[in-house]
C-alpha positions as CSV (number, residue, x, y, z in Angstrom):
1,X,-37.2,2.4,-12.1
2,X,-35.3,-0.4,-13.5
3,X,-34.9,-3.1,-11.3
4,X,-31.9,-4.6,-10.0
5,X,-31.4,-8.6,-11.6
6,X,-31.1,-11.3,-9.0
7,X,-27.2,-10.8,-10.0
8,X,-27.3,-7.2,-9.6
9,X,-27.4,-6.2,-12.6
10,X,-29.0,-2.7,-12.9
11,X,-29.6,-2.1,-17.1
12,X,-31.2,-3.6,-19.5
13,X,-28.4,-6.4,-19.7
14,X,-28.1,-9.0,-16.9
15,X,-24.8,-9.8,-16.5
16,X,-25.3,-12.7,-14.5
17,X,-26.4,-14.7,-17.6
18,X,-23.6,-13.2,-19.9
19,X,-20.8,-11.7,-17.9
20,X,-19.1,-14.5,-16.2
21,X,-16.5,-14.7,-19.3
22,X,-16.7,-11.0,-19.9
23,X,-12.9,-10.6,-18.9
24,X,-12.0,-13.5,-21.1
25,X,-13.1,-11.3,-24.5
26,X,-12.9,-7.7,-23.6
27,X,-9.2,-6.7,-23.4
28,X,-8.2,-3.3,-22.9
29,X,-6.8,-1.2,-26.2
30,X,-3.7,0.8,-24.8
31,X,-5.0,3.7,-27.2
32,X,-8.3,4.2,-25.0
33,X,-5.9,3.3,-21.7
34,X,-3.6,6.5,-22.9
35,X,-6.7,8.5,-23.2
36,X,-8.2,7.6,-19.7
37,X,-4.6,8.0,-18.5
38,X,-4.0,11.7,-20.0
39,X,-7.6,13.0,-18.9
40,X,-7.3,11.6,-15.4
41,X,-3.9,13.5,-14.9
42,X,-2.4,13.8,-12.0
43,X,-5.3,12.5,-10.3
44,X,-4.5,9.6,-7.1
45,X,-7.8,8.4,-6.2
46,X,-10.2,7.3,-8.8
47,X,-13.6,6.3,-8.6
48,X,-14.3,3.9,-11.5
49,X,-18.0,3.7,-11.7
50,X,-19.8,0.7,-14.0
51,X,-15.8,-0.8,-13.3
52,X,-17.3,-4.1,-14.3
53,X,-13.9,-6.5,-14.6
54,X,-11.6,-3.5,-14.1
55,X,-9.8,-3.6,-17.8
56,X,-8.6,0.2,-17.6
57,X,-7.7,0.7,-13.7
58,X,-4.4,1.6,-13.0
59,X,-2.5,0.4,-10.8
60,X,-0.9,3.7,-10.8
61,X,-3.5,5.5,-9.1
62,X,-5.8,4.2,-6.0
63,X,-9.0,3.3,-7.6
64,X,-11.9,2.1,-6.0
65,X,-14.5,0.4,-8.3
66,X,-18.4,0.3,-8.5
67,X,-20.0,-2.6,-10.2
68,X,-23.7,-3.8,-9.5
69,X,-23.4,-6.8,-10.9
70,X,-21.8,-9.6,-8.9
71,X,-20.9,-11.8,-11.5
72,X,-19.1,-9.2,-13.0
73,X,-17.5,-8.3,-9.4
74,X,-16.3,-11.8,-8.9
75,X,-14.4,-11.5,-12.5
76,X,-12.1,-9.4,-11.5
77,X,-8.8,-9.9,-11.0
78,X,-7.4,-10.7,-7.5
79,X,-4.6,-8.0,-7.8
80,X,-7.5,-4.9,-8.0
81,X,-9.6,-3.5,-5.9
82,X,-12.6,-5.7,-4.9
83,X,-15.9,-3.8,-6.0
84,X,-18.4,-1.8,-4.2
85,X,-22.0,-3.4,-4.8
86,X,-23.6,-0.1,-5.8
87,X,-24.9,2.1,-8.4
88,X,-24.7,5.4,-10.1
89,X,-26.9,6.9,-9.2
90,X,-26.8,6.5,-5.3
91,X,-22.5,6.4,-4.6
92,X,-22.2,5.5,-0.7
93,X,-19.6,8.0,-0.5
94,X,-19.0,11.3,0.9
95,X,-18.7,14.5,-0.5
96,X,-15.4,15.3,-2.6
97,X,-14.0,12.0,-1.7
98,X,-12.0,11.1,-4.9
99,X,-9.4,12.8,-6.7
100,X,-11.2,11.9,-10.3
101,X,-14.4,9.7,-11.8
102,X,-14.5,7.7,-14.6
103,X,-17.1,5.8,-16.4
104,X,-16.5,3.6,-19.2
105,X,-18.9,1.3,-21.5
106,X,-21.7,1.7,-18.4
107,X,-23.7,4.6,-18.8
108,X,-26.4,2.9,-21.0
109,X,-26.7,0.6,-17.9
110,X,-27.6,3.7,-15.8
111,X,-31.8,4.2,-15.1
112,X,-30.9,8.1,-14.6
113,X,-28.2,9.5,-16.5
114,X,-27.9,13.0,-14.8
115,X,-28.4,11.8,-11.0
116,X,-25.1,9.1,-11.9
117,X,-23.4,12.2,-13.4
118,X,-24.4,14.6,-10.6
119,X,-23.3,11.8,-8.1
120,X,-20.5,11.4,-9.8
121,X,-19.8,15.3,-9.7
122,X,-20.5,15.0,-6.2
123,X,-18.3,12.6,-5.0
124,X,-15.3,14.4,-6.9
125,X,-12.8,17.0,-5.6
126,X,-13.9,20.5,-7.1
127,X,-10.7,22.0,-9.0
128,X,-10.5,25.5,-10.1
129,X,-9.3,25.6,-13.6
130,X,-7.2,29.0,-12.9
C-alpha cells in the first residue's frame, strides 16, 4: 500500500514539495475542456476525482472535487468547490450519488487502479444506453 505523504499525497509524487505553484504552470487547453465538456453531457453533478487545483471544473455543472493532497487543496481557487481530503479508491460517498466522474492527469497517483474505477462506477448514477 502506498502511503499517504505528511501532505497527503497518495502516489509516487508528493505534492507538498512540488504542488504549491502547480496552478501557476498548468493552465487548462480549451481543446481537452471541449472534450471533458462533450463526454460529461448533460450531466449536473460531477465528481472530479484527483481534482488537484480544479483547471477543468465547470462552473456549469455542480462539481464536487477529490484531492489528497493539501497543498494541492489549498491551491484552488476560492470561486470552486473546496476539496474533499480523500482518495480513489475509498470515495466517502453514497451509492449513485453523482450525475458523472471524471479523472484527469491522476490515475498514475492511484495505489489500485480498478478499486478507484469501481468506486468511481459506484458512486455514479447507472444510465441505460437505450
Amino acid at each position: 500500500m502506498n502511503a499517504r505523504t505528511r501532505d497527503g499525497s497518495a502516489g509516487d509524487v508528493d505534492y507538498g514539495a512540488i504542488g504549491s505553484g502547480c496552478s501557476s504552470y498548468r493552465r487548462p487547453d480549451s481543446r481537452v475542456a471541449q472534450v471533458i465538456a462533450e463526454a460529461l453531457g448533460g450531466a449536473l453533478t460531477v465528481l472530479n476525482v484527483g481534482a488537484g487545483t480544479g483547471s477543468y471544473e465547470s462552473a456549469a455543472r455542480v462539481v464536487t472535487p477529490v484531492e489528497p493532497s493539501a497543498s494541492m487543496r489549498a491551491g484552488r481557487p476560492a470561486h470552486l468547490a473546496p476539496a474533499v481530503d480523500a482518495v480513489a479508491g475509498d470515495l466517502p460517498f453514497e451509492d449513485a450519488e453523482f450525475d458523472a466522474a471524471m479523472t484527469l492527469f491522476s490515475v498514475h497517483q492511484w495505489e489500485d487502479v480498478a478499486a478507484g474505477l469501481r468506486e468511481m462506477r459506484r458512486v455514479t448514477v447507472a444510465r441505460s444506453s437505450c
